[in-house]
C-alpha positions in Angstrom: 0.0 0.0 0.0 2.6 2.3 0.9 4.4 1.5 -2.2 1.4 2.5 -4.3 1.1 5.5 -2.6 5.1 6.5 -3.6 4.3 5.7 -7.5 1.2 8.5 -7.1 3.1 10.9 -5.6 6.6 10.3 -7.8 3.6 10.0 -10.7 2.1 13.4 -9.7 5.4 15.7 -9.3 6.5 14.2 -12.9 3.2 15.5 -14.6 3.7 18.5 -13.0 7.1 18.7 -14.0 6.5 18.0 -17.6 3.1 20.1 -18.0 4.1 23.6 -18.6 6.7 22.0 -21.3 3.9 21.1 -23.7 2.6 24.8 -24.0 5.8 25.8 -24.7 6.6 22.9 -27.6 3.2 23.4 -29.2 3.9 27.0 -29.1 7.3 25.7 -31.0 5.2 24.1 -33.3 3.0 26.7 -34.5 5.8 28.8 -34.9 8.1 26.0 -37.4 4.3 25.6 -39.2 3.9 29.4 -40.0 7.9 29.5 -41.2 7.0 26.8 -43.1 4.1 28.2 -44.8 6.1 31.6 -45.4 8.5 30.0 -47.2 6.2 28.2 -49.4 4.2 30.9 -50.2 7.7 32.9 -51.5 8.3 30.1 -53.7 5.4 30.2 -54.9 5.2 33.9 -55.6 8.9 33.8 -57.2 7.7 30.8 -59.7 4.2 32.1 -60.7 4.9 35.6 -60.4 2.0 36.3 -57.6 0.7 34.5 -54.4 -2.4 32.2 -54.3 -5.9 33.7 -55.0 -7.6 34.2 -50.9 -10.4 32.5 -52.0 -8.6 29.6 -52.4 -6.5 30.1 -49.5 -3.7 27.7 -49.0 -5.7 24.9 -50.3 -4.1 25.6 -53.6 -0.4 24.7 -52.5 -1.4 21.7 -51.4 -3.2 20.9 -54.7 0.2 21.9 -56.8 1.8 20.2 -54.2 4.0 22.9 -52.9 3.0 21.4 -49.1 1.8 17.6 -48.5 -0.7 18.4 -46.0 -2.2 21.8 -44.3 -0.6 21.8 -40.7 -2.9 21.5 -37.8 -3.3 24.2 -35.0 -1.5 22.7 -32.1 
């Protein structure tokens, strides 16, 4: 019983520990994703001489396959 109650408590101060890291790698992430798209959307300015209609939005890279998916909001 005792021994249970170490593994919570060990348990507990690890997820507390690691918590506040995960805001801070999906903020990471968002910020690689919109680089990302930046740098796309250059490349596809400097090749087609303009950037994608907003209508379409970046649907349209994906279709010429400038991207291989549209990243997700973390």
């Amino acid at each position: 019983m005792v021994g249970l109650v170490i593994v919570g408590v060990i348990a507990a101060a690890g997820t507390l520990t690691v918590m506040p890291h995960c805001t801070f790698l999906k903020a990471d992430q968002a910020r690689l994703d919109i680089d990302a798209i930046g740098k796309v959307l250059r490349l596809y300015a400097q090749k087609t001489g303009h950037y994608p209609d907003p209508a379409v939005g970046l649907d349209e890279l994906v279709r010429l396959q400038y991207l291989s998916r549209l990243p997700l909001d973390p």
